[in-house]
N, C-alpha and C positions, 0 to 999 in steps of 0.2 A: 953072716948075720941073717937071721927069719926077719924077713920081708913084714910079716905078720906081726913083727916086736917094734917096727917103725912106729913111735908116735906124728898118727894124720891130723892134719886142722882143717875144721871145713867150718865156713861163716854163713849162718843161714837169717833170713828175714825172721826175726821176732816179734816187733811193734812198730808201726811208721816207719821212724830212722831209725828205730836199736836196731841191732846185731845182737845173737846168740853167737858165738864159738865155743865147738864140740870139739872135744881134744878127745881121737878115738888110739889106742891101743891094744893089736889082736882084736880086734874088730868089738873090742867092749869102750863103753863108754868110761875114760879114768876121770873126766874133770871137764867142766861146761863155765861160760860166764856172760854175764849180759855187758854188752859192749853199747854206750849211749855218746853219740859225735856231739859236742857242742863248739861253740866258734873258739878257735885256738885251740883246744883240749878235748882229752877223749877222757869219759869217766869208764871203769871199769868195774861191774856191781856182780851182785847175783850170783858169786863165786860159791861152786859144789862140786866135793863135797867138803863141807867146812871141819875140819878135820886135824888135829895135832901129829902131821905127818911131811916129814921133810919129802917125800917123793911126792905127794901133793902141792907144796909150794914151790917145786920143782915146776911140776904141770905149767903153774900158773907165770913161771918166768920166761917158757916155752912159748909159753900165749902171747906176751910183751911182745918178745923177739918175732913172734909171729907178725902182729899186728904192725910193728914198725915196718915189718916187708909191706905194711901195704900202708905207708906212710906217715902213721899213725905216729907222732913223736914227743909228743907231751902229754903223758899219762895220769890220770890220778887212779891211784884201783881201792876203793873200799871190801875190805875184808876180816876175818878174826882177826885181833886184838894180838893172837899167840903167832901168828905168823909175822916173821920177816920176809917183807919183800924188796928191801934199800930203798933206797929215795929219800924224802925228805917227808917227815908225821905233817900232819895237817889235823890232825884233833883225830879227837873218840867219838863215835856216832850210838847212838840207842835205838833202835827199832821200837818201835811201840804202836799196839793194836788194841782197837774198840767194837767190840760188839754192839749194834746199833739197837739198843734197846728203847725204845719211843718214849715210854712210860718213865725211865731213869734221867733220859735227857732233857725232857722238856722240864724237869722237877728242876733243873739247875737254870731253867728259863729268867729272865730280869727284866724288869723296863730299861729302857731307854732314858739316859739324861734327858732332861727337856731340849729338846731342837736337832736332834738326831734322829736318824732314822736309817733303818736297812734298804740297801738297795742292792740290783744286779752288780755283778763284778765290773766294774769300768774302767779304771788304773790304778796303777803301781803307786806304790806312798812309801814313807818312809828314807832313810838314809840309803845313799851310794848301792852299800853291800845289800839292804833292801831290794831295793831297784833293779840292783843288777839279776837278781835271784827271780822274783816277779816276770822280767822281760823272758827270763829263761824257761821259766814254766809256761809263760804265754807261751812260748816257740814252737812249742809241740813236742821236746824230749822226752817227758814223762808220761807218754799219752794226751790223748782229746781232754781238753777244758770241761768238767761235769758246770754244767750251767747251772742247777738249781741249787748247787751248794758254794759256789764262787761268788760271792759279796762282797756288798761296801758298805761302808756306815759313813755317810756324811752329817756336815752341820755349816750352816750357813755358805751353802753351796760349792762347798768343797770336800776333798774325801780325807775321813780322820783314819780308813786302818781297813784292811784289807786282807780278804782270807781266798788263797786259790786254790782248788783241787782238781783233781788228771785225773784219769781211768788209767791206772798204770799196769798193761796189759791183766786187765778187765776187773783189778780192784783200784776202789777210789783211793787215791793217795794223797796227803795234805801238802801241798807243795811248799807252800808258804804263809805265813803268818803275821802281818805288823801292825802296830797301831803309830803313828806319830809321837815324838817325844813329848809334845807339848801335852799329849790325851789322854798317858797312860795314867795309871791307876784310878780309874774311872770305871773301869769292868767295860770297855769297849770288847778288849778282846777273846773275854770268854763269852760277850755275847754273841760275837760273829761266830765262835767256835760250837755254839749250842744251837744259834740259828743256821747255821753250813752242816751241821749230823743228822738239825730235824730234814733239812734238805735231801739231805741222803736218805733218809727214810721214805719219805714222799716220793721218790724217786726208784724206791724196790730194794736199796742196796742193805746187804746185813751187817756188812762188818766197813771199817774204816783203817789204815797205813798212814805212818808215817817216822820219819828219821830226824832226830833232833840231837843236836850235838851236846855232849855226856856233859859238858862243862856248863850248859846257859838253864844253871836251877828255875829261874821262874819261868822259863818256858815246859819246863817237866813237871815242875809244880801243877801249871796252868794245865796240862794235856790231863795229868793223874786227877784232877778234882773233879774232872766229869768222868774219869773209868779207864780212859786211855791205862794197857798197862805194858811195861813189857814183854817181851813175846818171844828174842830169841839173845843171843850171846849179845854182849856189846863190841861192835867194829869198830876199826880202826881205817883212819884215810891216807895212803900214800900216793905223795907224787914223785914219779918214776921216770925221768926224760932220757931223751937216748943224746 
């Protein structure tokens, strides 16, 4: 065998805790993916090149095998939709991206029911899976907390709904989103959504990320009536245990 025909793994620093791994063969790069630790599970993102190619998702089961050598054992890997990777589906993902036009968004601006009001990000709201999502994006996974676009919207001194965004290696990305059940259809949460873009714009940033699962329409709804559109294939999430 050419020595040169081995496919090499090497794990390099990409953001905070992520991990890139570069899958090199004959010294070219065939396939790369972003590796992000969270407590229990490792998520597996960022897969390239996205491609309708069995020696591609090949690549990418080398990567698994890889990562378990370094303990890594309850996997989820988001990627094309067309690929099989085994494991067990967890839903369809949408990517979806906004150009931060100041003039487009502030037009979708609202008041405030009476006794609400915006404030700094402070805590998590919503149900269990809320919660847990929230704590996650606190933790630092996705990047640094962008402060001027991470709010709350309280009322009578408590928080009704709540919007997080990362700098995910150095585009701001929507971590998460909720309002309380009790709150919703109130336009809480496109207000937090219009008031967290003008943020972003105060802030320098042009464009705006984020990934909502294919299945929750009013959340797609909600992203599309200020611009948000989609951007690239729709993914799919598997989880992969050894």
């Amino acid at each position: 065998m050419n020595l040169t025909d081995v496919l090499v793994h090497e794990m390099v620093v990409d953001w905070g805790g992520n991990r890139k791994v570069i899958a090199r063969q004959g010294g070219a790069t065939v396939f790369e993916c972003v590796v992000r630790p969270a407590p229990g599970i490792t998520y597996v993102t960022e897969c390239l090149p996205q491609r309708d190619d069995p020696e591609t998702v090949g690549h990418l089961v080398s990567v698994l095998e890889y990562l378990r050598g370094h303990g890594m054992r309850d996997v989820v890997v988001v990627h094309p939709e067309f690929w099989d990777v085994g494991g067990t589906g967890c839903g369809r993902i949408v990517p979806m991206w906004l150009r931060l036009d100041v003039e487009m968004i502030a037009s979708f601006e609202r008041a405030l029911p009476v006794g609400h009001r915006i404030e700094s990000w402070n805590e998590v709201v919503g149900d269990a899976h809320d919660r847990r999502v929230f704590d996650e994006v606190a933790s630092g996974q996705y990047g640094p907390m962008v402060e001027e676009a991470s709010l709350s919207v309280t009322a009578g001194g408590a928080t009704r709904g709540a919007i997080a965004v990362t700098l995910d290696r150095g585009v701001p990305l929507i971590g998460h989103l909720a309002v309380e059940q009790a709150q919703r259809g109130a336009g809480l949460g496109k207000t937090l959504l219009v008031r967290s873009m003008l943020g972003l714009v105060a802030a320098g940033y042009a464009d705006c990320r984020l990934n909502v699962m294919a299945e929750n329409f009013t959340a797609r709804r909600l992203y599309r009536s200020i611009g948000f559109v989609q951007d690239r294939a729709t993914l799919k999430a598997s989880r992969v245990t050894s």
